[in-house]
KOLDRENVO-431819 format. One record per residue (C-alpha): residue in three letters; x, y, z. Coordinates in pm, 1 decimal, always signed. Last residue first. Layout:
N
FIPA|resn|xx|yy|zz
FIPA|ALA|X|Y|Z
...
END
This chain:
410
FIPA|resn|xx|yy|zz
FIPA|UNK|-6153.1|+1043.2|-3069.6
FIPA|UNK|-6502.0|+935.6|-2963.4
FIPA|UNK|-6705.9|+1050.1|-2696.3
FIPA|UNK|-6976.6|+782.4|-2642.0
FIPA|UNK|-7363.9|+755.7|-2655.0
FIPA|UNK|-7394.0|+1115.8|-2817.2
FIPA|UNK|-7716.0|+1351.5|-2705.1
FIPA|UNK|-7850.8|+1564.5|-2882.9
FIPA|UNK|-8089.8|+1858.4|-2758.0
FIPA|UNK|-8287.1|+2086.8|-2969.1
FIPA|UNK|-8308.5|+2424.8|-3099.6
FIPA|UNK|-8531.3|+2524.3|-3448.7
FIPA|UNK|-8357.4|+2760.8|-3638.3
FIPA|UNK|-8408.1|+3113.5|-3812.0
FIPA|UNK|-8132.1|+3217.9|-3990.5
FIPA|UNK|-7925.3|+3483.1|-3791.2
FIPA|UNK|-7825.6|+3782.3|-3872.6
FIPA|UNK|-7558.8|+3934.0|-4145.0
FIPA|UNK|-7557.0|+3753.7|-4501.3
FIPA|UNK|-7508.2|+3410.8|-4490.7
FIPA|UNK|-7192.3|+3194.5|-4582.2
FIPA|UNK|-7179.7|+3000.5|-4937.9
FIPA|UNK|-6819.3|+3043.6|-4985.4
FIPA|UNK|-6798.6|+2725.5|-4697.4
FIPA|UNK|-6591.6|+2793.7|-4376.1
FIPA|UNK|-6327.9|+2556.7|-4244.9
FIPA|UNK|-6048.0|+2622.5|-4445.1
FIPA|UNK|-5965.1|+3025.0|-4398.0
FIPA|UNK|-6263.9|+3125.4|-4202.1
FIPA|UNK|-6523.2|+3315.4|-4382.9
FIPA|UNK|-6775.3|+3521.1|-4224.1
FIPA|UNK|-7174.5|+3580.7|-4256.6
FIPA|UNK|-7266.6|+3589.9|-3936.9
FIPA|UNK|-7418.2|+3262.0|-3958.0
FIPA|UNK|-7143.1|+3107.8|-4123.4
FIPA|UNK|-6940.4|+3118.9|-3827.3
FIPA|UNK|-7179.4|+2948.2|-3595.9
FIPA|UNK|-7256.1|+2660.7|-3843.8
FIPA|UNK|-6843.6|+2597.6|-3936.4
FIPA|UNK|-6802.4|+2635.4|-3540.6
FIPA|UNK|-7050.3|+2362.6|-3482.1
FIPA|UNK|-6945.7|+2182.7|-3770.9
FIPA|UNK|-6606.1|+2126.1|-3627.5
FIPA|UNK|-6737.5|+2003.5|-3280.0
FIPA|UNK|-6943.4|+1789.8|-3461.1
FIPA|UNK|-6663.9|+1592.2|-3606.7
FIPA|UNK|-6451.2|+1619.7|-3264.9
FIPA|UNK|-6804.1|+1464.1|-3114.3
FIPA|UNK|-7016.2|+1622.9|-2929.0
FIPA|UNK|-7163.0|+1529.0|-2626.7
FIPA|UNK|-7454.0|+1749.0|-2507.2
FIPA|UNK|-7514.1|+1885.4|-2824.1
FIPA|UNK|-7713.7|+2238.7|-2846.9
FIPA|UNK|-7820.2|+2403.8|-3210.9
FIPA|UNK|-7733.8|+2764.9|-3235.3
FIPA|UNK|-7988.7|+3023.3|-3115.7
FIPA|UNK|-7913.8|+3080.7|-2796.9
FIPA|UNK|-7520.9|+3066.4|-2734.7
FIPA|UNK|-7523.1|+3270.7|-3133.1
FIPA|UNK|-7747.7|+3556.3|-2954.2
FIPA|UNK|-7503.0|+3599.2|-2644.9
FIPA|UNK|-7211.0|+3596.4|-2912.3
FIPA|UNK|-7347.9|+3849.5|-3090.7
FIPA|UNK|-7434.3|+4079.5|-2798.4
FIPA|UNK|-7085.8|+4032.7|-2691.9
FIPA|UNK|-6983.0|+4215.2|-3024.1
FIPA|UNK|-7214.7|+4481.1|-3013.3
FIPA|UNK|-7091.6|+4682.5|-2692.2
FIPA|UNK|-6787.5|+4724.6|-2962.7
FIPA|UNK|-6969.3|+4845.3|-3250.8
FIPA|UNK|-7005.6|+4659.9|-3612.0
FIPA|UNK|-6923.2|+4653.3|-3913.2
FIPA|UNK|-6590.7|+4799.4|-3907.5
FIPA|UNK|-6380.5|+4549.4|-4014.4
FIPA|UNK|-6203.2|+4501.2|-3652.8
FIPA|UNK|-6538.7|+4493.0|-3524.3
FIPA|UNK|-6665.3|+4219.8|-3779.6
FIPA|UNK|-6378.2|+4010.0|-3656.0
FIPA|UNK|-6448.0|+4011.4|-3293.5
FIPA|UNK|-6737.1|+3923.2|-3389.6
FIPA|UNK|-6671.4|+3639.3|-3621.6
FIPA|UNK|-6412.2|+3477.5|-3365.4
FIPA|UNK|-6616.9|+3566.3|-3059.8
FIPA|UNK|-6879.3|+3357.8|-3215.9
FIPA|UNK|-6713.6|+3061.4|-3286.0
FIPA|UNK|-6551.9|+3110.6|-2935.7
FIPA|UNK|-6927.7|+3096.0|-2754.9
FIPA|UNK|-7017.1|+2832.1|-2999.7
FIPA|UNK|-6722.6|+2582.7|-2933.0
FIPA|UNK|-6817.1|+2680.5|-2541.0
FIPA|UNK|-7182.0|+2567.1|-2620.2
FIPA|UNK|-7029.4|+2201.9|-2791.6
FIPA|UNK|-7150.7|+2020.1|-2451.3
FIPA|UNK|-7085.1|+2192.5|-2148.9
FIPA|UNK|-7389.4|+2456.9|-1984.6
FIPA|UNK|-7118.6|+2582.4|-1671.1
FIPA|UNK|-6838.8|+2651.6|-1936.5
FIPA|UNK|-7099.9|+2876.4|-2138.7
FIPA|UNK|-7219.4|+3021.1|-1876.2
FIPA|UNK|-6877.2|+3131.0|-1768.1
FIPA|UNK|-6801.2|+3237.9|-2079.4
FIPA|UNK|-7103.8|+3425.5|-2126.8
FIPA|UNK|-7024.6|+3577.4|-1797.3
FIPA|UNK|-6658.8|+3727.3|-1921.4
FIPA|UNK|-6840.0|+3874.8|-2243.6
FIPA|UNK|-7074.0|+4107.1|-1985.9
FIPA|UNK|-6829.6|+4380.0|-1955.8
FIPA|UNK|-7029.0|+4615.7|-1843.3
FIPA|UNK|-7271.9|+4434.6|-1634.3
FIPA|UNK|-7017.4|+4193.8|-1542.0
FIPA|UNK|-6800.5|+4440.4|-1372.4
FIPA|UNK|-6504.0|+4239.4|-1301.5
FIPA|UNK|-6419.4|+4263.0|-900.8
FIPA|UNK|-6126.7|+4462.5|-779.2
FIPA|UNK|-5735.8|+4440.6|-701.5
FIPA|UNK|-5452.4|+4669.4|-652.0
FIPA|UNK|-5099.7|+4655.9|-564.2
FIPA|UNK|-4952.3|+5010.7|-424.1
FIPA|UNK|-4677.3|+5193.8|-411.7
FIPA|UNK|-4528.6|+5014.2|-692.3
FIPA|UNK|-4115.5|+5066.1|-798.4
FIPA|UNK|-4039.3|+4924.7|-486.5
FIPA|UNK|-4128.5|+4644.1|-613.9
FIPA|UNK|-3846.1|+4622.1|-896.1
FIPA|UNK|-3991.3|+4328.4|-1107.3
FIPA|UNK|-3652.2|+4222.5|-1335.6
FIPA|UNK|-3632.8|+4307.2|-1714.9
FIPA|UNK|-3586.3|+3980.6|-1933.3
FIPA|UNK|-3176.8|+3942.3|-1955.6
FIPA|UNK|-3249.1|+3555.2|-1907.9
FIPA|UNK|-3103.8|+3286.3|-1714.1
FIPA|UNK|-3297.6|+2914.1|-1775.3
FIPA|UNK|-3501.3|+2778.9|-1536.3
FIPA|UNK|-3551.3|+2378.7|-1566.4
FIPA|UNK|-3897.6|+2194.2|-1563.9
FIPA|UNK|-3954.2|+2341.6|-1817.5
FIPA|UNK|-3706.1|+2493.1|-2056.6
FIPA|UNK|-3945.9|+2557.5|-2328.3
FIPA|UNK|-4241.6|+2668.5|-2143.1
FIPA|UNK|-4055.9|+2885.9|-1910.4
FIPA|UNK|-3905.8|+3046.9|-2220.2
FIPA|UNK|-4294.2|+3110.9|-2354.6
FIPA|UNK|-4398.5|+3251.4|-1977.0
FIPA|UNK|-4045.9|+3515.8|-1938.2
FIPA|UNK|-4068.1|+3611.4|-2290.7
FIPA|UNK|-4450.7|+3742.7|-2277.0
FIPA|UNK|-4312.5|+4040.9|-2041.9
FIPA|UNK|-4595.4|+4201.0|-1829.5
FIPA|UNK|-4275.5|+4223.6|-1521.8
FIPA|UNK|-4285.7|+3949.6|-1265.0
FIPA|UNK|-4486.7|+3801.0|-1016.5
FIPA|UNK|-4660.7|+3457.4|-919.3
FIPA|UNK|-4857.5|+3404.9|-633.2
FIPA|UNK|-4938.5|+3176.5|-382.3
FIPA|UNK|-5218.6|+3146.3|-157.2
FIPA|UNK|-5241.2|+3008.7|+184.7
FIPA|UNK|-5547.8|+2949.7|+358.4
FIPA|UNK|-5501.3|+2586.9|+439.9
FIPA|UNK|-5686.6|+2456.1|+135.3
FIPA|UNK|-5507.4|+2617.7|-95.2
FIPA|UNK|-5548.3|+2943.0|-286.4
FIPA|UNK|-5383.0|+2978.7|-578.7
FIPA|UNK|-5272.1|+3339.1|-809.2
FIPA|UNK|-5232.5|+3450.2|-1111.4
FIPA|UNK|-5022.9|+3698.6|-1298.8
FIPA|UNK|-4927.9|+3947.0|-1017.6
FIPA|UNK|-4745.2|+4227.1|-1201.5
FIPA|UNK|-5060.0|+4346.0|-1460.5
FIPA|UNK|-5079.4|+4701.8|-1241.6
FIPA|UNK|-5444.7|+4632.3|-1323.2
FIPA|UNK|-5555.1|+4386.5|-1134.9
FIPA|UNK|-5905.4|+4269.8|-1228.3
FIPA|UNK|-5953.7|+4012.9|-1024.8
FIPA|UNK|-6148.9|+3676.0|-1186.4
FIPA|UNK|-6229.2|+3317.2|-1004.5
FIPA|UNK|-6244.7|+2990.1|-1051.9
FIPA|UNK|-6316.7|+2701.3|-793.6
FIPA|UNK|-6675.6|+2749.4|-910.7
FIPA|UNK|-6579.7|+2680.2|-1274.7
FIPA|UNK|-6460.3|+2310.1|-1210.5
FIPA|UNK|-6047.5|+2244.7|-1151.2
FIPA|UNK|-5871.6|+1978.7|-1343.0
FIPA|UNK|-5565.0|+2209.1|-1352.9
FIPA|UNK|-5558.3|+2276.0|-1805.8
FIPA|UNK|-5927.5|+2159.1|-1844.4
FIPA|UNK|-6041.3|+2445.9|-1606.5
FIPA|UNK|-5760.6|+2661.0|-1687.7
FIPA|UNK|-5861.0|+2692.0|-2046.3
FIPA|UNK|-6229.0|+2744.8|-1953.3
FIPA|UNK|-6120.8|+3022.2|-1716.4
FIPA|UNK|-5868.6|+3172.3|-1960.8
FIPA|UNK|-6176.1|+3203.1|-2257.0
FIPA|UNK|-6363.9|+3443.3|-2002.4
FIPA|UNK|-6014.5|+3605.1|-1915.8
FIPA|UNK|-6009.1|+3646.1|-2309.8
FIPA|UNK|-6384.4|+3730.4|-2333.9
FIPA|UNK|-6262.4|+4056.1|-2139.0
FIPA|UNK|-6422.8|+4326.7|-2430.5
FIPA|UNK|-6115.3|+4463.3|-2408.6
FIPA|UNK|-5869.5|+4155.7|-2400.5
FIPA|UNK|-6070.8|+4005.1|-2638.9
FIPA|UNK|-5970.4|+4345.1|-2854.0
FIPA|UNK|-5617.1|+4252.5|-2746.2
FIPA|UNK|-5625.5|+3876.0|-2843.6
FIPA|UNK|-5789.6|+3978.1|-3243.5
FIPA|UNK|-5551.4|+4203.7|-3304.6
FIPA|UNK|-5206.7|+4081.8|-3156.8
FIPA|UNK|-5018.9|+4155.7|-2874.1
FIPA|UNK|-4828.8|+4366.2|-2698.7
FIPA|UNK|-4958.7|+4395.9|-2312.2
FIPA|UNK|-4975.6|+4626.3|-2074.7
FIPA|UNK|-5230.5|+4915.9|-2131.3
FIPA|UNK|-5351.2|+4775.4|-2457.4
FIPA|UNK|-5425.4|+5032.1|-2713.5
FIPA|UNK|-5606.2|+4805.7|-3004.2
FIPA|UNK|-5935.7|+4909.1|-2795.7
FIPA|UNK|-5867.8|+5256.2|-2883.8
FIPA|UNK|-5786.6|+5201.5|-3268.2
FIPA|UNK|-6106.1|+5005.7|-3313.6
FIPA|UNK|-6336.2|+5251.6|-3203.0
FIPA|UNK|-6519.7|+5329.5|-2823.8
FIPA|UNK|-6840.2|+5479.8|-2922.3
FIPA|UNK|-7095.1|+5255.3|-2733.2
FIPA|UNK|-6803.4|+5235.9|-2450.2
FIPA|UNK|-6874.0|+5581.6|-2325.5
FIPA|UNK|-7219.8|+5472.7|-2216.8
FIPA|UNK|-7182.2|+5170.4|-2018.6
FIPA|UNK|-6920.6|+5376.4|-1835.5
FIPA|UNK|-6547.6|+5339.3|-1920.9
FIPA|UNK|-6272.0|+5280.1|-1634.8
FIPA|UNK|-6196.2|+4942.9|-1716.4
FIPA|UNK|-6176.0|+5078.9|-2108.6
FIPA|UNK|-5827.3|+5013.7|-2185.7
FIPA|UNK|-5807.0|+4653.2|-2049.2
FIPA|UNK|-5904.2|+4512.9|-1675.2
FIPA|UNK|-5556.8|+4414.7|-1610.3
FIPA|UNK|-5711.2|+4071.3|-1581.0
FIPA|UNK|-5559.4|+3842.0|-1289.0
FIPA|UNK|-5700.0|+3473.5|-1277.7
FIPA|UNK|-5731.7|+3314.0|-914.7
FIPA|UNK|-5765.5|+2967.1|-916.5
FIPA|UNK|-5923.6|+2825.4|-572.6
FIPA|UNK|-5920.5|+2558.3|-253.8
FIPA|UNK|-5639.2|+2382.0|-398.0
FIPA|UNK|-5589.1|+2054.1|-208.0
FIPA|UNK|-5211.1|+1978.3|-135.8
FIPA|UNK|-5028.2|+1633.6|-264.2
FIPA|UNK|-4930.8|+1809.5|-611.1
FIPA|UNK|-4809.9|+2107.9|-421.5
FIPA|UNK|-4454.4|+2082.5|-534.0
FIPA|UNK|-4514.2|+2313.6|-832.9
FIPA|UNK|-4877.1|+2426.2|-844.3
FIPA|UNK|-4757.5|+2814.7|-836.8
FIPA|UNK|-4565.3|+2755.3|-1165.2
FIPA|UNK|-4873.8|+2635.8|-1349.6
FIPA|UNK|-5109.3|+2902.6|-1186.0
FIPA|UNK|-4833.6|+3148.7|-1347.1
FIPA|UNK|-4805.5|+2988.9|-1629.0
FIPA|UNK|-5204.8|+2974.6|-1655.5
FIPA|UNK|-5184.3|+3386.7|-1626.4
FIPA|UNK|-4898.8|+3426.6|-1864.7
FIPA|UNK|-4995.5|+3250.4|-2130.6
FIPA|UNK|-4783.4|+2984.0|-2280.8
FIPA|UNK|-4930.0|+2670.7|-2038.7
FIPA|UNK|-4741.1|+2341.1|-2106.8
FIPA|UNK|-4929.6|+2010.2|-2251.1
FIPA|UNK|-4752.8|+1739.1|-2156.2
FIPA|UNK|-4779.4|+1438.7|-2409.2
FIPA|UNK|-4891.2|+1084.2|-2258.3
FIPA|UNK|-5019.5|+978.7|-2533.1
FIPA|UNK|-5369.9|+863.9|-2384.1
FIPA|UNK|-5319.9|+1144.2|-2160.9
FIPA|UNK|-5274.7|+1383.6|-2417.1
FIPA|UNK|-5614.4|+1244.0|-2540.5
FIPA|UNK|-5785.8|+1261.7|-2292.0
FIPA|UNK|-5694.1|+1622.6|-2219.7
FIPA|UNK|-5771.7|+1740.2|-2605.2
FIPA|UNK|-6115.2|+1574.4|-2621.8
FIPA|UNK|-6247.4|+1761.9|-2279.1
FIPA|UNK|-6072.4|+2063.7|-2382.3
FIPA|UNK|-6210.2|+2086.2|-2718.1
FIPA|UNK|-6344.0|+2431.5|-2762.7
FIPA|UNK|-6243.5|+2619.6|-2501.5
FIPA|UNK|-5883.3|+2379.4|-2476.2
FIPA|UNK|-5789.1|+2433.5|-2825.4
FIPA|UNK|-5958.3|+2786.0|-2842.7
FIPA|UNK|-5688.2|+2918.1|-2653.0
FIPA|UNK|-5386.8|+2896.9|-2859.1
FIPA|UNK|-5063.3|+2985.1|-2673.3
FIPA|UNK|-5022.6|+2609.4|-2589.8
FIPA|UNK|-4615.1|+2427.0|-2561.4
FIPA|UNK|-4694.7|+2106.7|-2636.9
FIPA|UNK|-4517.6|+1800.9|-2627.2
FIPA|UNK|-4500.3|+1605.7|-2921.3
FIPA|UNK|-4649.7|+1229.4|-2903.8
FIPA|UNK|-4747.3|+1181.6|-3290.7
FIPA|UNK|-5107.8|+1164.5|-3159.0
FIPA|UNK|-5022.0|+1504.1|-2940.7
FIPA|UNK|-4905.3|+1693.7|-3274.5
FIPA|UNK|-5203.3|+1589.0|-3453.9
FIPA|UNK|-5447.1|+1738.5|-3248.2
FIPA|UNK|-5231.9|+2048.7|-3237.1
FIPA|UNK|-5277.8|+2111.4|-3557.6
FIPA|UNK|-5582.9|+2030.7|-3565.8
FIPA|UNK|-5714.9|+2303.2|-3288.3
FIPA|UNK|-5496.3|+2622.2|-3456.4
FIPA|UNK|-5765.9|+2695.9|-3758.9
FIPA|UNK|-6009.6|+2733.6|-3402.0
FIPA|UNK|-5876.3|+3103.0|-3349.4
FIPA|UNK|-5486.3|+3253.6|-3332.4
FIPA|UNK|-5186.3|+3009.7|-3416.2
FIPA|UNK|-4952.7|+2982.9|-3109.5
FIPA|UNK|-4924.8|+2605.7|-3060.7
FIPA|UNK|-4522.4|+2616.4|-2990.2
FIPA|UNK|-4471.8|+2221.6|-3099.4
FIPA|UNK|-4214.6|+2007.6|-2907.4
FIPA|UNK|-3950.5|+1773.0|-2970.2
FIPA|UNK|-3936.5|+1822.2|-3377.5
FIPA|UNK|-3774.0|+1550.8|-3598.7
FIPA|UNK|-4107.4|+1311.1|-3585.7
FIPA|UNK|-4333.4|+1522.4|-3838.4
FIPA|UNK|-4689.1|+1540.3|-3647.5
FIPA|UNK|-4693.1|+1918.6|-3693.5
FIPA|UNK|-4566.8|+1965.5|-4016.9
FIPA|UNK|-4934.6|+1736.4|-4118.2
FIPA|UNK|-5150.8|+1970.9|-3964.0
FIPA|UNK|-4985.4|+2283.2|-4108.4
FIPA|UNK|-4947.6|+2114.5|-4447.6
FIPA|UNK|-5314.4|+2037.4|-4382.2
FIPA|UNK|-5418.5|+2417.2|-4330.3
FIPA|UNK|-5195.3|+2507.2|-4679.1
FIPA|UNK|-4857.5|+2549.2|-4807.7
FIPA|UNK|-4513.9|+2398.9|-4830.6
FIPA|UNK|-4159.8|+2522.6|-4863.1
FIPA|UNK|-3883.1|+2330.0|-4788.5
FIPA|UNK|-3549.9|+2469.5|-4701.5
FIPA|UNK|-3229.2|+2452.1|-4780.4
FIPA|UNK|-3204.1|+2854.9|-4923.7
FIPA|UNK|-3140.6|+3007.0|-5287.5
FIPA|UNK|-3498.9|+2962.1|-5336.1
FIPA|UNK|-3653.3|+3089.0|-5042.6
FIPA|UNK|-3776.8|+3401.0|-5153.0
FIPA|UNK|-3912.7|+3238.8|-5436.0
FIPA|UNK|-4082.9|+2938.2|-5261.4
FIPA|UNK|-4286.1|+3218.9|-5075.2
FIPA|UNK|-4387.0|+3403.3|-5344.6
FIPA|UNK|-4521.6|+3102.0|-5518.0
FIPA|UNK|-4654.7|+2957.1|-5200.9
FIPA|UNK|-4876.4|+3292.2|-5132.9
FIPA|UNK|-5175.2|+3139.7|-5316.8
FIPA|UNK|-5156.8|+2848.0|-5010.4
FIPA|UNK|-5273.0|+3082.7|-4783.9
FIPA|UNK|-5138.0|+2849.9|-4474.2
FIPA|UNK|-4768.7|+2911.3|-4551.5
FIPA|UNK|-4592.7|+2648.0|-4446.3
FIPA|UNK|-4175.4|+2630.4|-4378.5
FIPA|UNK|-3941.5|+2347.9|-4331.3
FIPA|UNK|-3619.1|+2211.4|-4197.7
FIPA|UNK|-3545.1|+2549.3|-4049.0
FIPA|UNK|-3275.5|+2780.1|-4098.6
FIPA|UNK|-3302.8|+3025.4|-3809.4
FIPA|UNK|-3265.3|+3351.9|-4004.8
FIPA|UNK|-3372.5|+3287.1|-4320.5
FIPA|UNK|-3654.3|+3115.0|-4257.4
FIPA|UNK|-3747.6|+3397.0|-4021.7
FIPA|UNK|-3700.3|+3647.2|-4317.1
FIPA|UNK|-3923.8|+3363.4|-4554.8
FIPA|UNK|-4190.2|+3386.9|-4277.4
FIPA|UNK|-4201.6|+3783.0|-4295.7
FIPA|UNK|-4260.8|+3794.0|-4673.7
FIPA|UNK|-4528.8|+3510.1|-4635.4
FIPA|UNK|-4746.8|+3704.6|-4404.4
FIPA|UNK|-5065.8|+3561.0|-4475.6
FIPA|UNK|-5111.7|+3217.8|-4237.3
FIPA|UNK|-4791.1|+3120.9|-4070.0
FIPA|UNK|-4554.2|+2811.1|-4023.5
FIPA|UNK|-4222.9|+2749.5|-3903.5
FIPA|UNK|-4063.5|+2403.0|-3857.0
FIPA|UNK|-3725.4|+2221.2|-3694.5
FIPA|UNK|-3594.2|+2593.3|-3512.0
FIPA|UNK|-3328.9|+2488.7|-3306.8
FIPA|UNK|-3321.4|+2507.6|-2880.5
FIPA|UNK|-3099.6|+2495.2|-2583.7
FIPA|UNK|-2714.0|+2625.6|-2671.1
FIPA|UNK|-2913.2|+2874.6|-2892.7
FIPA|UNK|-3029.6|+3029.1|-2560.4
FIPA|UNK|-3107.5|+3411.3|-2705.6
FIPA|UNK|-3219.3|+3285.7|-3080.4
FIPA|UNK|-3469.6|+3069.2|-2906.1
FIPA|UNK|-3638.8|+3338.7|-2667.2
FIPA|UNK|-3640.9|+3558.6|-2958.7
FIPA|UNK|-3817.1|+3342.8|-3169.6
FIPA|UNK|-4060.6|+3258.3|-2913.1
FIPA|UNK|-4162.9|+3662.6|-2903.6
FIPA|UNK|-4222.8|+3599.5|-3273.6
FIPA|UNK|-4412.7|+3325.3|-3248.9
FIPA|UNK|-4628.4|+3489.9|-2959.1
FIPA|UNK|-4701.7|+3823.0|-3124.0
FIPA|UNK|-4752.6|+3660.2|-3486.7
FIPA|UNK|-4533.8|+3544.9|-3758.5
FIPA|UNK|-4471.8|+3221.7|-3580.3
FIPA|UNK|-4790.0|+3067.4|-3564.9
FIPA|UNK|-4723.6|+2702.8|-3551.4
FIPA|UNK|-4383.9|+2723.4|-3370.3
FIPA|UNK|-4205.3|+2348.4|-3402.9
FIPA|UNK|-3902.1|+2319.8|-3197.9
FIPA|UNK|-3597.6|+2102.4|-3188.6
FIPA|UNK|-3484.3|+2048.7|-2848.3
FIPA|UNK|-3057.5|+2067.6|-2835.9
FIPA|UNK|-2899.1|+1784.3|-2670.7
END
């Protein structure tokens, strides 16, 4: 039988890229349900194409538009963030792709694993900001949650067959982004359109300036820590920049494992899909021979000092990772708009970790106001979580305590 797939996201670099992979095996895999956020004309050409059972725009003033260009086609249009949420539970899809970018993508998938859907997870800040939440309660459904980037696929494929074996380590690989050769200096006046200039990857905005700034290995590390049951010592991060070795594990005996292949998105989202079976592909092969050499090195932390907020952030629990991401989000964003400068964006984040009010067991509810609170203090809107009444720039003042919750509730 053919699985029926959900892609939340699939107007971006991943949903896209998942698109392909589907229209290649048809035999496999249907579309069920497409969403995005903006790009309406794009979603209706997908709709097209693969036919789905339903479509959701999450700007819900682009349903007009939207319902138009599907009007001469059998399929239902709705929009906004709940229509995502509420696509995502429907029973006629297998599995959901969870490859919507920032926090917007954490219901969704929340609702997907109470109506027992497998997930397939491109979206990071699930597991940052929720990961404690998210595993229990996959377990309680007993969902499988499947690893779409390439670096906890290839830590996922490396575990095969050693469930009985300790694991001594993880071993992330970074390529180190465009500016692993930059001084301290050089990168106060990197723009916008050089850190958009991957060296490996294709992907979109907001992932490749993470990439960049390397808050998205920092962000990987959490991930994998809820993802293998593995604490943040048992972690670590090589920059690698040849990008061929995608992760690595050490195990107890002194063996490590690794995982190689070409930087090709394709090859992690298909294994995803057809796991725990291969499928053939015409993805282009790793020619070794092709690679004189295979390097590695240690992160510079000074430089690049996003990567240790993360893993301060991981080590201090409680709802500081939800800030940490928060953060990144409305940095990350105000670089893209040009407000601020690059070195200025972990700076942000370091002041948000400090400032914003600790819990020490939050609850999903206060997980969700955490990232409203952080947001809003730069002065940002996110698209159904954040109030028109955000701050200016900066910081309110705001007096820090602890909280702690009795129970962790779902």
């Amino acid at each position: 039988m053919k699985k029926k797939i959900a892609i939340l996201g699939s107007t971006g670099s991943i949903g896209t890229q998942t698109l392909e992979v589907i229209a290649a095996h048809p035999e496999h895999f249907e579309v069920e349900t497409l969403t995005a956020n903006n790009n309406a004309e794009l979603l209706a050409q997908q709709a097209i194409r693969f036919q789905p059972n339903a479509v959701v725009i999450g700007n819900k003033e682009l349903y007009i538009s939207l319902k138009e260009l599907l009007a001469h086609h059998p399929v239902k249009v709705y929009a906004g963030y709940d229509a995502i949420a509420q696509v995502a539970a429907l029973p006629s899809a297998d599995m959901v792709v969870a490859a919507m970018v920032g926090f917007s993508g954490l219901m969704p998938v929340v609702k997907a694993i109470e109506a027992g859907k497998h997930i397939a997870l491109a979206n990071k800040e699930t597991l940052v900001v929720a990961g404690e939440w998210i595993t229990k309660l996959a377990m309680q459904h007993q969902v499988t949650i499947l690893p779409v980037d390439s670096e906890h696929s290839a830590i996922f494929q490396c575990l095969q067959g050693e469930q009985y074996n300790p694991v001594a380590k993880l071993i992330l690989t970074a390529s180190g982004g465009p500016f692993r050769a930059k001084t301290a200096g050089e990168l106060l006046h990197v723009t916008k359109e050089e850190a958009l200039r991957h060296p490996s990857w294709n992907m979109g905005a907001k992932i490749t300036v993470d990439s960049a700034t390397l808050m998205n290995k920092g962000l990987e590390v959490i991930e994998a820590r809820w993802l293998f049951d593995v604490p943040a010592e048992r972690i670590e991060v090589l920059v690698h920049p040849q990008s061929v070795i995608h992760s690595m594990v050490a195990f107890a005996d002194g063996s490590v494992k690794a995982q190689m292949s070409v930087p090709d998105m394709r090859a992690p989202i298909q294994y995803a899909l057809s796991y725990p079976f291969r499928l053939t592909s015409d993805f282009p092969r790793l020619n070794l021979a092709e690679y004189a050499t295979l390097t590695f090195e240690q992160p510079d932390m000074q430089r690049f000092p996003a990567l240790g907020l993360a893993f301060e952030a991981l080590k201090t629990g409680g709802n500081c990772p939800c800030v940490m991401s928060a953060a990144n989000e409305a940095a990350v964003q105000a670089f893209l708009d040009g407000h601020i400068g690059f070195t200025d964006i972990p700076r942000w984040i370091e002041q948000a970790m400090q400032q914003i009010t600790f819990i020490a067991n939050p609850t999903p509810g206060q997980l969700m106001e955490t990232h409203r609170e952080t947001v809003e203090s730069f002065g940002f809107r996110v698209p159904g979580l954040t109030s028109s009444r955000a701050a200016p720039f900066g910081f309110q003042e705001r007096h820090c305590e602890e909280r702690s919750n009795p129970e962790f509730r779902v």
